[in-house]
PDB file of N, CA, C and O in Angstrom:
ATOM      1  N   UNK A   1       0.649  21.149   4.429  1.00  0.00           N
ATOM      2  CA  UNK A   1       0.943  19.986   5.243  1.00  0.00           C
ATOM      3  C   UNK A   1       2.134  19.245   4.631  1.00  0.00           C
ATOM      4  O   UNK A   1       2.143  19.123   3.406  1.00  0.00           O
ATOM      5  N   UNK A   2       3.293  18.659   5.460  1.00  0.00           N
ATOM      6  CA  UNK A   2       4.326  18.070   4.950  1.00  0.00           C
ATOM      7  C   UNK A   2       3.759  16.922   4.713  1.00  0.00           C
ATOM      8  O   UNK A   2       2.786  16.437   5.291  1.00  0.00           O
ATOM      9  N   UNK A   3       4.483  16.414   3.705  1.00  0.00           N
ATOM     10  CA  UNK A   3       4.150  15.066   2.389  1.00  0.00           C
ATOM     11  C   UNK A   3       3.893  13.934   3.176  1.00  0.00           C
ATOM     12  O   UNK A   3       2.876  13.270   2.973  1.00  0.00           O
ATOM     13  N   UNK A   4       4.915  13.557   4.284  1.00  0.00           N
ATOM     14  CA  UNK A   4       5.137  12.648   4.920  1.00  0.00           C
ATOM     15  C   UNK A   4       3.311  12.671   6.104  1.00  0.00           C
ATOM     16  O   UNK A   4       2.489  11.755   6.098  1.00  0.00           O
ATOM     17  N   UNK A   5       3.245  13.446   6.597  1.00  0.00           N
ATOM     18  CA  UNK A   5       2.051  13.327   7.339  1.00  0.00           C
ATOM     19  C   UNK A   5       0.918  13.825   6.373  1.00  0.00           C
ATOM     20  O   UNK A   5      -0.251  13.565   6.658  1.00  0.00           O
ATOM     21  N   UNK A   6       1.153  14.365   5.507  1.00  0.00           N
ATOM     22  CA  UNK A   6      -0.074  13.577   4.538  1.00  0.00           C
ATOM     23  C   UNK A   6      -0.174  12.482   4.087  1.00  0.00           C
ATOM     24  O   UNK A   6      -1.382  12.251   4.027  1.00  0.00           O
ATOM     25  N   UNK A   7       0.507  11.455   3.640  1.00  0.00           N
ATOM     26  CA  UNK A   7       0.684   9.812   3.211  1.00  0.00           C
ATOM     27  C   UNK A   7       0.190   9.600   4.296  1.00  0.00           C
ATOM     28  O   UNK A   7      -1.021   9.394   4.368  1.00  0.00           O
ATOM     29  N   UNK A   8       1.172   9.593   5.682  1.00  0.00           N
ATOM     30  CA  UNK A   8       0.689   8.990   7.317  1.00  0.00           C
ATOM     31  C   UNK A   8      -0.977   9.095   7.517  1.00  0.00           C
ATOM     32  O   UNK A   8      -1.617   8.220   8.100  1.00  0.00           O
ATOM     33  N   UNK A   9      -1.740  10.639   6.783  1.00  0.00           N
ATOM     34  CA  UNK A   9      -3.287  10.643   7.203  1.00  0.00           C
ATOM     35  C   UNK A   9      -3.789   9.481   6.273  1.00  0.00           C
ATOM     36  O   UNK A   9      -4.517   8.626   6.777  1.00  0.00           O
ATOM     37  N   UNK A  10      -3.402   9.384   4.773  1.00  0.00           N
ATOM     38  CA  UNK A  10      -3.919   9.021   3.690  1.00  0.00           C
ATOM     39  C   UNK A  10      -4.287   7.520   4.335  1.00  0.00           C
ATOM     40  O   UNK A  10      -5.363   6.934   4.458  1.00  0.00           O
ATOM     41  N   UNK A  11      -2.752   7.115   4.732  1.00  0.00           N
ATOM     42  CA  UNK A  11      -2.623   5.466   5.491  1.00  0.00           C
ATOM     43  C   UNK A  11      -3.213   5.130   6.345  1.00  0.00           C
ATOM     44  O   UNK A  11      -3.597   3.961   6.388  1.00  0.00           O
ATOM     45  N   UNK A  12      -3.451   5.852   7.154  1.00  0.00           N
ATOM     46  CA  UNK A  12      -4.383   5.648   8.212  1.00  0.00           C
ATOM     47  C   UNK A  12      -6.070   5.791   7.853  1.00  0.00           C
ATOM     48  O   UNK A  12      -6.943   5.172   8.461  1.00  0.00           O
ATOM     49  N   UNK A  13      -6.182   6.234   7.334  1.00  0.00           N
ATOM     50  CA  UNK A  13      -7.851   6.412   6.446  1.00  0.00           C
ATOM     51  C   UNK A  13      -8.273   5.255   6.169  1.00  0.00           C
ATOM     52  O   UNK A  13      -9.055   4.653   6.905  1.00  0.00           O
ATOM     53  N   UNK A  14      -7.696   4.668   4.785  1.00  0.00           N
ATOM     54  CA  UNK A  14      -7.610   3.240   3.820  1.00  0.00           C
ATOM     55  C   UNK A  14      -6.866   2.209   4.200  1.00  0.00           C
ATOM     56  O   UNK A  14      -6.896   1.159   3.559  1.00  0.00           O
ATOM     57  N   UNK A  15      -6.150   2.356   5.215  1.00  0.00           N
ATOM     58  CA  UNK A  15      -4.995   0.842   5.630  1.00  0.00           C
ATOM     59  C   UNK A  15      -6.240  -0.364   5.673  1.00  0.00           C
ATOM     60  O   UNK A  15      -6.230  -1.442   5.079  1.00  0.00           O
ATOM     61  N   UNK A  16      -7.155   0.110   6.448  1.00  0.00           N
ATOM     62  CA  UNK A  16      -8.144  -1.627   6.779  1.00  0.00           C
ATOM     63  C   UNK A  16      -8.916  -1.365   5.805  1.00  0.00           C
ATOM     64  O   UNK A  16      -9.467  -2.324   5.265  1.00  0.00           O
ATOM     65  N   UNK A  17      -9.038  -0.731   5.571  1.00  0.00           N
ATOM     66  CA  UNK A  17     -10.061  -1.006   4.012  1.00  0.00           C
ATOM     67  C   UNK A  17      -9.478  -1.762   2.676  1.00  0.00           C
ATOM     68  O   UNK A  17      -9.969  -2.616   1.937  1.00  0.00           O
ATOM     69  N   UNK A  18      -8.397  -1.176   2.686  1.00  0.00           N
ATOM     70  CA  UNK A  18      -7.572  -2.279   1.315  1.00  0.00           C
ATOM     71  C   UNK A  18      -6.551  -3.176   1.830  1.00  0.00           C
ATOM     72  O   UNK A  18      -5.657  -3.697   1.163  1.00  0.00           O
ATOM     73  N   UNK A  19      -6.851  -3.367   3.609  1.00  0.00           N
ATOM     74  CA  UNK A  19      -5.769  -5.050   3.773  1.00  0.00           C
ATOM     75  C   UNK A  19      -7.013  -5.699   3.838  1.00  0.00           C
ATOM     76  O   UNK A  19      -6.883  -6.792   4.389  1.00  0.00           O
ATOM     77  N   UNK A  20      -8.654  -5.359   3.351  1.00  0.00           N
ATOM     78  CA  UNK A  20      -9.442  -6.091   3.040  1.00  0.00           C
ATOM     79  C   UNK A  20      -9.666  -6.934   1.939  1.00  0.00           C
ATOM     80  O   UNK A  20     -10.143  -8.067   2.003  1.00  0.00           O
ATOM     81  N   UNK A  21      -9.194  -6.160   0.616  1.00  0.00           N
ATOM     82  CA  UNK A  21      -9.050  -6.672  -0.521  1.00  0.00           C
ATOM     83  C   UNK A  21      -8.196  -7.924  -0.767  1.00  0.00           C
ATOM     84  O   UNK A  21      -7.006  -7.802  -0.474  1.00  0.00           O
ATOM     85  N   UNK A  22      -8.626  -9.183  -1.287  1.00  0.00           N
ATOM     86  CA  UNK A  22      -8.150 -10.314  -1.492  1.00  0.00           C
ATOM     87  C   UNK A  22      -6.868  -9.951  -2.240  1.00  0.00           C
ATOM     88  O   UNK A  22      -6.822  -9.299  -3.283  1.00  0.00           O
ATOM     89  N   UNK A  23      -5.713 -10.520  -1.491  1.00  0.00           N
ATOM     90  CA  UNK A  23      -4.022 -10.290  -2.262  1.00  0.00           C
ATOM     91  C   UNK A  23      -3.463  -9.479  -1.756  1.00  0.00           C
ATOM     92  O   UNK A  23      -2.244  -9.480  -1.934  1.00  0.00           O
ATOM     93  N   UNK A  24      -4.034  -8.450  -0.928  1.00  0.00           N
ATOM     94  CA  UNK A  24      -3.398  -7.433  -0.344  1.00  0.00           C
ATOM     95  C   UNK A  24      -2.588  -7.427   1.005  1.00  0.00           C
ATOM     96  O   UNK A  24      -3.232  -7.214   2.033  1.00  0.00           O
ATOM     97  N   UNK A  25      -1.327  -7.628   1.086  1.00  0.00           N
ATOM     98  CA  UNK A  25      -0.544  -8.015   1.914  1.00  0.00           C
ATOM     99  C   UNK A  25       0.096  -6.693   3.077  1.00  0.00           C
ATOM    100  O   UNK A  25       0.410  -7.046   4.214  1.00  0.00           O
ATOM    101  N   UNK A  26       0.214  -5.473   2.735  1.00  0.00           N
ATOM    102  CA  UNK A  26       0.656  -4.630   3.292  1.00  0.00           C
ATOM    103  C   UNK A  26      -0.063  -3.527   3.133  1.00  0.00           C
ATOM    104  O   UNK A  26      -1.088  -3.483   2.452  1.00  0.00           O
ATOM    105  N   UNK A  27       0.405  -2.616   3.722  1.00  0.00           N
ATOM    106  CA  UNK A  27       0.152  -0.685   3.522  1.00  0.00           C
ATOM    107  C   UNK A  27       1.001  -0.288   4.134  1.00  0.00           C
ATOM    108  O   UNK A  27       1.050  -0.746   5.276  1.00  0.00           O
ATOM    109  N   UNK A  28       2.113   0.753   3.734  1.00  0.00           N
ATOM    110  CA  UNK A  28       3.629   1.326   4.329  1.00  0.00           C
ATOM    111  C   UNK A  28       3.515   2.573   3.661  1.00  0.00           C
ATOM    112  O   UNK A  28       2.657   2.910   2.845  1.00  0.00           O
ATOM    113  N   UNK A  29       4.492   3.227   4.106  1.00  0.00           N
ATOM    114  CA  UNK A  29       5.148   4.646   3.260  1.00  0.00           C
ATOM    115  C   UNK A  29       6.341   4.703   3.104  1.00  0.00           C
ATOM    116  O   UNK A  29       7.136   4.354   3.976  1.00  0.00           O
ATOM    117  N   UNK A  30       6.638   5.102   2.091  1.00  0.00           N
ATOM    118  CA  UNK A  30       8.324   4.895   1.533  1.00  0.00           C
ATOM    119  C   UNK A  30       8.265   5.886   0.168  1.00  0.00           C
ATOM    120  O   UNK A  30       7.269   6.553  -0.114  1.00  0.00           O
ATOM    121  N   UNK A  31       9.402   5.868  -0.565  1.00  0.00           N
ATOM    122  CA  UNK A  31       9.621   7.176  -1.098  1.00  0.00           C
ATOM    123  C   UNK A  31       9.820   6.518  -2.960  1.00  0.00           C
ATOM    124  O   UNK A  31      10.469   5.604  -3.469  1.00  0.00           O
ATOM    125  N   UNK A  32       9.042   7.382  -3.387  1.00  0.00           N
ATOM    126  CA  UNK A  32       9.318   7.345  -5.493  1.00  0.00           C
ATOM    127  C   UNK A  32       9.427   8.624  -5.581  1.00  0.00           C
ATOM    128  O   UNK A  32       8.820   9.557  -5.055  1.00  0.00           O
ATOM    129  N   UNK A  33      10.446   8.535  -6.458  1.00  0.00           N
ATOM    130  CA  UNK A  33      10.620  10.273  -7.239  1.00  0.00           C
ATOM    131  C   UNK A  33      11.332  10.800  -6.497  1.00  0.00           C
ATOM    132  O   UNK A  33      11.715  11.796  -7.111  1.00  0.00           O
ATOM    133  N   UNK A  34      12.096  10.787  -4.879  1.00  0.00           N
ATOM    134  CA  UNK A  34      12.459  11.976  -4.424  1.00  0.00           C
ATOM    135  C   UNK A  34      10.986  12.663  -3.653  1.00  0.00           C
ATOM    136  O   UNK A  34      10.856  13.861  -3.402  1.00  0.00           O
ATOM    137  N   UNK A  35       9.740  11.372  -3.301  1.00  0.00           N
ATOM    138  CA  UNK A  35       8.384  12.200  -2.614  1.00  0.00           C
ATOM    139  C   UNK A  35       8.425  10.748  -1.809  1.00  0.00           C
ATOM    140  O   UNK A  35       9.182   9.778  -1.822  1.00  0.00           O
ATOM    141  N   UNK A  36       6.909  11.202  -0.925  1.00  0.00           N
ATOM    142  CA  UNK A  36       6.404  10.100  -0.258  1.00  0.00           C
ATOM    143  C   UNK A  36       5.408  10.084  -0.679  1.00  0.00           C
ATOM    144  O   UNK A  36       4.583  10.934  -1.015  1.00  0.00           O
ATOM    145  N   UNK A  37       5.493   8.554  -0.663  1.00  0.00           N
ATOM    146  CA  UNK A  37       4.612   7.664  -1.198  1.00  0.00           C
ATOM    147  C   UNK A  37       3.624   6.650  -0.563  1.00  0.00           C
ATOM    148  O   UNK A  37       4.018   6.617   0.603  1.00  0.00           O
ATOM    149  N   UNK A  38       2.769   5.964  -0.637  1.00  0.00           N
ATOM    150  CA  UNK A  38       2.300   5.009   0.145  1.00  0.00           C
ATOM    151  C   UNK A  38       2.231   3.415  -1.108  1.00  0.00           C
ATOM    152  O   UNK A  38       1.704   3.109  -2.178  1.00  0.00           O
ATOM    153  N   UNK A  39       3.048   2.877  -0.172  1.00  0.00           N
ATOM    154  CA  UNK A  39       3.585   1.521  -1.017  1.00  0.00           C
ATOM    155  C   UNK A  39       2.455   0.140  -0.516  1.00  0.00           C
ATOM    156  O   UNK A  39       2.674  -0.527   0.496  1.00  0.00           O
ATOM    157  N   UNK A  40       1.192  -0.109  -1.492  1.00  0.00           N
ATOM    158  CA  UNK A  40       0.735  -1.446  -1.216  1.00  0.00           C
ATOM    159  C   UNK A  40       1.225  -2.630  -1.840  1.00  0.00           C
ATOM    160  O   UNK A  40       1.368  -2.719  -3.059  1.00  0.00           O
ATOM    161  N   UNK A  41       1.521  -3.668  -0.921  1.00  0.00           N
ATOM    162  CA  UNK A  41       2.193  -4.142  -1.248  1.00  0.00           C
ATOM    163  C   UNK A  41       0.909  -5.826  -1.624  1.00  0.00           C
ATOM    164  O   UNK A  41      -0.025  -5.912  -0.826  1.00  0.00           O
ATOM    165  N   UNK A  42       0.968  -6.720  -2.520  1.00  0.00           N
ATOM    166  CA  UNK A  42       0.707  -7.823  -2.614  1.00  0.00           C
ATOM    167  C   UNK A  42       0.884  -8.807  -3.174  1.00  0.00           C
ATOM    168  O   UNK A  42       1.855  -8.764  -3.930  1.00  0.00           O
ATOM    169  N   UNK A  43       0.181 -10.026  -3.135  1.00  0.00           N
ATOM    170  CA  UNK A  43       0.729 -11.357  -3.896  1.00  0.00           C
ATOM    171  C   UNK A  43       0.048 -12.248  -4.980  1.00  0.00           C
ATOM    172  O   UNK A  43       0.414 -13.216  -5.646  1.00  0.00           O
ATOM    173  N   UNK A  44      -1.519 -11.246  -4.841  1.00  0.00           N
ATOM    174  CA  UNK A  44      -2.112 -12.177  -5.759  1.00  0.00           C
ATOM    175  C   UNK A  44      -3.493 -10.687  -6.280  1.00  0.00           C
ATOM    176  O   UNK A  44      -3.524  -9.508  -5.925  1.00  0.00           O
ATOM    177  N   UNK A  45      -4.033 -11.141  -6.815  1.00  0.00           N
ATOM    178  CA  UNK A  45      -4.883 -10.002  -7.240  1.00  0.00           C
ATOM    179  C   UNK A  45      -5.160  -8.785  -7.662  1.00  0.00           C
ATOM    180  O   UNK A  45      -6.146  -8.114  -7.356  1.00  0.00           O
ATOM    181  N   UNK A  46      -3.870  -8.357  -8.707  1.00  0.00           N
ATOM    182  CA  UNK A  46      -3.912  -7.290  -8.946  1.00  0.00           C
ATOM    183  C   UNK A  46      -4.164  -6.496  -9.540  1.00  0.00           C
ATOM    184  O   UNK A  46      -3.738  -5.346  -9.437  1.00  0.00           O
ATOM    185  N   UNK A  47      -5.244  -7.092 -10.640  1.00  0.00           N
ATOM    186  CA  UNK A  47      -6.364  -6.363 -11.268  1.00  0.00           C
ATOM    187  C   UNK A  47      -7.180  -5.708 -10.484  1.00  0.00           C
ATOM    188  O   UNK A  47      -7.497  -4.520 -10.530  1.00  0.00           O
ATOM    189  N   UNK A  48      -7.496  -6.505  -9.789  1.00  0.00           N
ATOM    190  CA  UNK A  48      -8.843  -6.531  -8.983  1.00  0.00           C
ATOM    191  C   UNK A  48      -8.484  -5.674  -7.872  1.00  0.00           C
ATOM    192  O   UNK A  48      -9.343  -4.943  -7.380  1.00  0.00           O
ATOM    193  N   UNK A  49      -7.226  -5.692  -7.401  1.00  0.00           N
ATOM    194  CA  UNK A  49      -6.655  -4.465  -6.220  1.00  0.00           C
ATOM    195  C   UNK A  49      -6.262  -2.760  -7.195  1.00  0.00           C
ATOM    196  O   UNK A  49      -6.291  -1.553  -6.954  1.00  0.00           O
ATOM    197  N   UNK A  50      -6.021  -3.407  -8.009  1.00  0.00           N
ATOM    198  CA  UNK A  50      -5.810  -1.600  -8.886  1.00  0.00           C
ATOM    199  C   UNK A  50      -6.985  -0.777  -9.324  1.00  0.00           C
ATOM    200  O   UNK A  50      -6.928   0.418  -9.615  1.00  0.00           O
ATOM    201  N   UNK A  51      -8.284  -1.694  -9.346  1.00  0.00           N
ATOM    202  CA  UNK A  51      -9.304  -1.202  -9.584  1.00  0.00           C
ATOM    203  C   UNK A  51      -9.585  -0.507  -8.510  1.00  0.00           C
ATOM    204  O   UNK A  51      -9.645   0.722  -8.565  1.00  0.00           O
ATOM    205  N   UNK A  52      -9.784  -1.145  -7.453  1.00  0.00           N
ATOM    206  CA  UNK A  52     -10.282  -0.747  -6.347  1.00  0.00           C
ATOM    207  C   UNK A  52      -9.111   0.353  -5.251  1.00  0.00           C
ATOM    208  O   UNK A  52      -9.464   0.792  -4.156  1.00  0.00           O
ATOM    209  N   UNK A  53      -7.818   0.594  -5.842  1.00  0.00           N
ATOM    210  CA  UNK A  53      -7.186   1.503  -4.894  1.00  0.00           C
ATOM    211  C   UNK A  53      -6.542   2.656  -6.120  1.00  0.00           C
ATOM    212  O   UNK A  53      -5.624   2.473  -6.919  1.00  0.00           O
ATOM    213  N   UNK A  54      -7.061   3.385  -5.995  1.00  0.00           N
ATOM    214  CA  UNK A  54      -6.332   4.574  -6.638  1.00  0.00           C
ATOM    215  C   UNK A  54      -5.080   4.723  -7.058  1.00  0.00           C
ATOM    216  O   UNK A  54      -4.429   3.936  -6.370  1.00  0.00           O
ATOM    217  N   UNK A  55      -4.095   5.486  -8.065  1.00  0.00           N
ATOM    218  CA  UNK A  55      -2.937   5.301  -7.919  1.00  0.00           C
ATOM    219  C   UNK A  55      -2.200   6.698  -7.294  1.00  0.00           C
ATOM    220  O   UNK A  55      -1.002   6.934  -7.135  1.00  0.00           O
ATOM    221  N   UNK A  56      -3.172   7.374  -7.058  1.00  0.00           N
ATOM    222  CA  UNK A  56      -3.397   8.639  -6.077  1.00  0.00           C
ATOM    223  C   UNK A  56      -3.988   9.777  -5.797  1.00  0.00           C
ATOM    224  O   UNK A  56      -4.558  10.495  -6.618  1.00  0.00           O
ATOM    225  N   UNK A  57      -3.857  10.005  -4.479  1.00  0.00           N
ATOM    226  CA  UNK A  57      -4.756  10.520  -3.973  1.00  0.00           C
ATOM    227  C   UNK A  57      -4.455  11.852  -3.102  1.00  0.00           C
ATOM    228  O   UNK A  57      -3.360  11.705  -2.558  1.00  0.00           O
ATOM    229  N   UNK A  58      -4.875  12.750  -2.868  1.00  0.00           N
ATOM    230  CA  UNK A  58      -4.782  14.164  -2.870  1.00  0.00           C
ATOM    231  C   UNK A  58      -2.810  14.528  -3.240  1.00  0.00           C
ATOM    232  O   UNK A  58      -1.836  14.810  -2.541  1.00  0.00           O
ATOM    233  N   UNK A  59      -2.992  14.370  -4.288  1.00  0.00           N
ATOM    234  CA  UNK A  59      -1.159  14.661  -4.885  1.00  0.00           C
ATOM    235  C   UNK A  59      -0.303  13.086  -3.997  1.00  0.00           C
ATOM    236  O   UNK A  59       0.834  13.533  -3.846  1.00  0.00           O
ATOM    237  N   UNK A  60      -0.288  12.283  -3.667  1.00  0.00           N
ATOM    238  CA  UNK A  60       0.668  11.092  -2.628  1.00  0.00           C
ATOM    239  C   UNK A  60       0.061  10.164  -3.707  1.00  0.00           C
ATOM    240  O   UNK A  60      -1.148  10.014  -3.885  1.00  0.00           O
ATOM    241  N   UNK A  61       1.141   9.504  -4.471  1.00  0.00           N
ATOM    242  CA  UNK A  61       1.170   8.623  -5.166  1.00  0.00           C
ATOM    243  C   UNK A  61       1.389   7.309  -4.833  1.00  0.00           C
ATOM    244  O   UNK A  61       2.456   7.152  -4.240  1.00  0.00           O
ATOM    245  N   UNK A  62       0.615   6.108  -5.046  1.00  0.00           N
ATOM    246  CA  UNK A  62       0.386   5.018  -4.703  1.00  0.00           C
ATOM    247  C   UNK A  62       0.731   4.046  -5.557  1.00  0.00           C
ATOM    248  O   UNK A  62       0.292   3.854  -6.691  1.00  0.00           O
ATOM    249  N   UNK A  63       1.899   3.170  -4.691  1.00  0.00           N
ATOM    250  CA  UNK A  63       3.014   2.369  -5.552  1.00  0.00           C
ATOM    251  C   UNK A  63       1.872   1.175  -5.548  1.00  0.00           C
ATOM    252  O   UNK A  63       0.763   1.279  -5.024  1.00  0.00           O
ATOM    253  N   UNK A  64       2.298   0.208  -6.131  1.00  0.00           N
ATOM    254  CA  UNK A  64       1.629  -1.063  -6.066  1.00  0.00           C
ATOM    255  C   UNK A  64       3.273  -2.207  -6.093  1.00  0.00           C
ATOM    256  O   UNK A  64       4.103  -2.166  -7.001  1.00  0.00           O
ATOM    257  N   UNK A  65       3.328  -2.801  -5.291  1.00  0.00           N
ATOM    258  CA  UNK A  65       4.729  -3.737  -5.581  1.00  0.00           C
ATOM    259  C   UNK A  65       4.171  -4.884  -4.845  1.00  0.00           C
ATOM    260  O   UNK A  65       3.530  -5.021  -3.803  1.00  0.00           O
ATOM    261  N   UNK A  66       4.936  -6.140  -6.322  1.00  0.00           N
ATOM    262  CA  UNK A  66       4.532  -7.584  -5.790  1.00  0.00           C
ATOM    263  C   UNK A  66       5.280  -8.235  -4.772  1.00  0.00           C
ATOM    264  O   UNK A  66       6.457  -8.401  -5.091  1.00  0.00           O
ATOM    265  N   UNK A  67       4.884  -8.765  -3.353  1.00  0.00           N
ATOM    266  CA  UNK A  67       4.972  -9.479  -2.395  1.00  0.00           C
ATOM    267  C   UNK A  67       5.343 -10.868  -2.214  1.00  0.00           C
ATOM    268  O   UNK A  67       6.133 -11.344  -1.399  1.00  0.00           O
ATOM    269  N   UNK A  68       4.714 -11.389  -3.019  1.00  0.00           N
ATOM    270  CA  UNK A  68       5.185 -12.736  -3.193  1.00  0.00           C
ATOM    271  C   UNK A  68       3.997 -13.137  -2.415  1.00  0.00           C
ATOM    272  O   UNK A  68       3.122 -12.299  -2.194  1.00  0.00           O
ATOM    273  N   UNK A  69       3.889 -14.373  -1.971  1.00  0.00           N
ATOM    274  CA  UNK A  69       3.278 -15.249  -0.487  1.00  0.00           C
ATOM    275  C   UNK A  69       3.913 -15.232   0.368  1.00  0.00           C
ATOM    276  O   UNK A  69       4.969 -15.858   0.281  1.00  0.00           O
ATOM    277  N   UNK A  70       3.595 -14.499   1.647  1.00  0.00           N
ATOM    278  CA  UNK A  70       4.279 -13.889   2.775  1.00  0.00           C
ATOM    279  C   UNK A  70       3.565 -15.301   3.702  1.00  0.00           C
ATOM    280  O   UNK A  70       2.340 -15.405   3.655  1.00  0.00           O
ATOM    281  N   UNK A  71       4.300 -16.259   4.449  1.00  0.00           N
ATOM    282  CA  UNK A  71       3.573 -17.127   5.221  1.00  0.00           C
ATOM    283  C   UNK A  71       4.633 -16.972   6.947  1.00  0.00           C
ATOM    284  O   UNK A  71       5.794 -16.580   7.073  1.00  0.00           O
ATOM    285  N   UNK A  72       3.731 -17.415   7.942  1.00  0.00           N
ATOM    286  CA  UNK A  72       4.518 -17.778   8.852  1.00  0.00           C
ATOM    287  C   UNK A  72       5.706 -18.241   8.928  1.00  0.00           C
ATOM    288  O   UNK A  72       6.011 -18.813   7.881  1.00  0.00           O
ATOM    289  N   UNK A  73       7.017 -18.253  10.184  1.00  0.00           N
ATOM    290  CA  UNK A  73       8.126 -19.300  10.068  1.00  0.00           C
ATOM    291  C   UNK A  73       8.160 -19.919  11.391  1.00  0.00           C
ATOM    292  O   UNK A  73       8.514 -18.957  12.073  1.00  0.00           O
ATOM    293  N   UNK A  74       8.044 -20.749  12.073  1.00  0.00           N
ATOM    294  CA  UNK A  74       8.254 -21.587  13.055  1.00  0.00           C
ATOM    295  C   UNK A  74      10.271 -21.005  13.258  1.00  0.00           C
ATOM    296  O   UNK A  74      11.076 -21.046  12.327  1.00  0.00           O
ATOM    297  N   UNK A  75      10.567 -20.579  14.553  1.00  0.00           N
ATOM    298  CA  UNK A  75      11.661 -20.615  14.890  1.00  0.00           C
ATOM    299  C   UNK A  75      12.286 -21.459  16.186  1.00  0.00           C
ATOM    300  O   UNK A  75      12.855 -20.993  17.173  1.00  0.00           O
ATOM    301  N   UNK A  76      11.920 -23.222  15.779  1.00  0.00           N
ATOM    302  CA  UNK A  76      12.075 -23.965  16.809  1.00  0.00           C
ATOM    303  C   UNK A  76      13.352 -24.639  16.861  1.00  0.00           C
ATOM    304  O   UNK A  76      13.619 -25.383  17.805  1.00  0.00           O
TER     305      UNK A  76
END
């Protein structure tokens, strides 16, 4: 199976399960090494999110990158 639609199954599996985890702001795919990757992205909790998400999973390696506080913008 190509890399890319393996991450795409991986993401689709775990996306609502770890935008459950407190701090967890995203789930994407994007590329480390020259592979694909699945990039979670968040802003607060990241002990507590590394415990609980693998850093990978069937060979698709799982970035962790900080987010900041992502809030609404009013464009009035």
């Amino acid at each position: 199976m190509d890399d890319k639609w393996k991450a795409l199954e991986i993401k689709r599996k775990y996306e609502n399960k770890w935008l459950n985890i407190k701090g967890v702001t995203s789930v994407g795919i994007g590329k480390y090494n020259n592979a694909t990757a699945i990039i979670v992205s968040y802003s607060s909790n990241h002990k507590e999110i590394k415990k609980n998400i693998p850093s990978c999973i069937n060979n698709t390696t799982i970035i962790f990158q900080f987010s900041g506080k992502i809030t609404a913008q009013n464009h009035d």
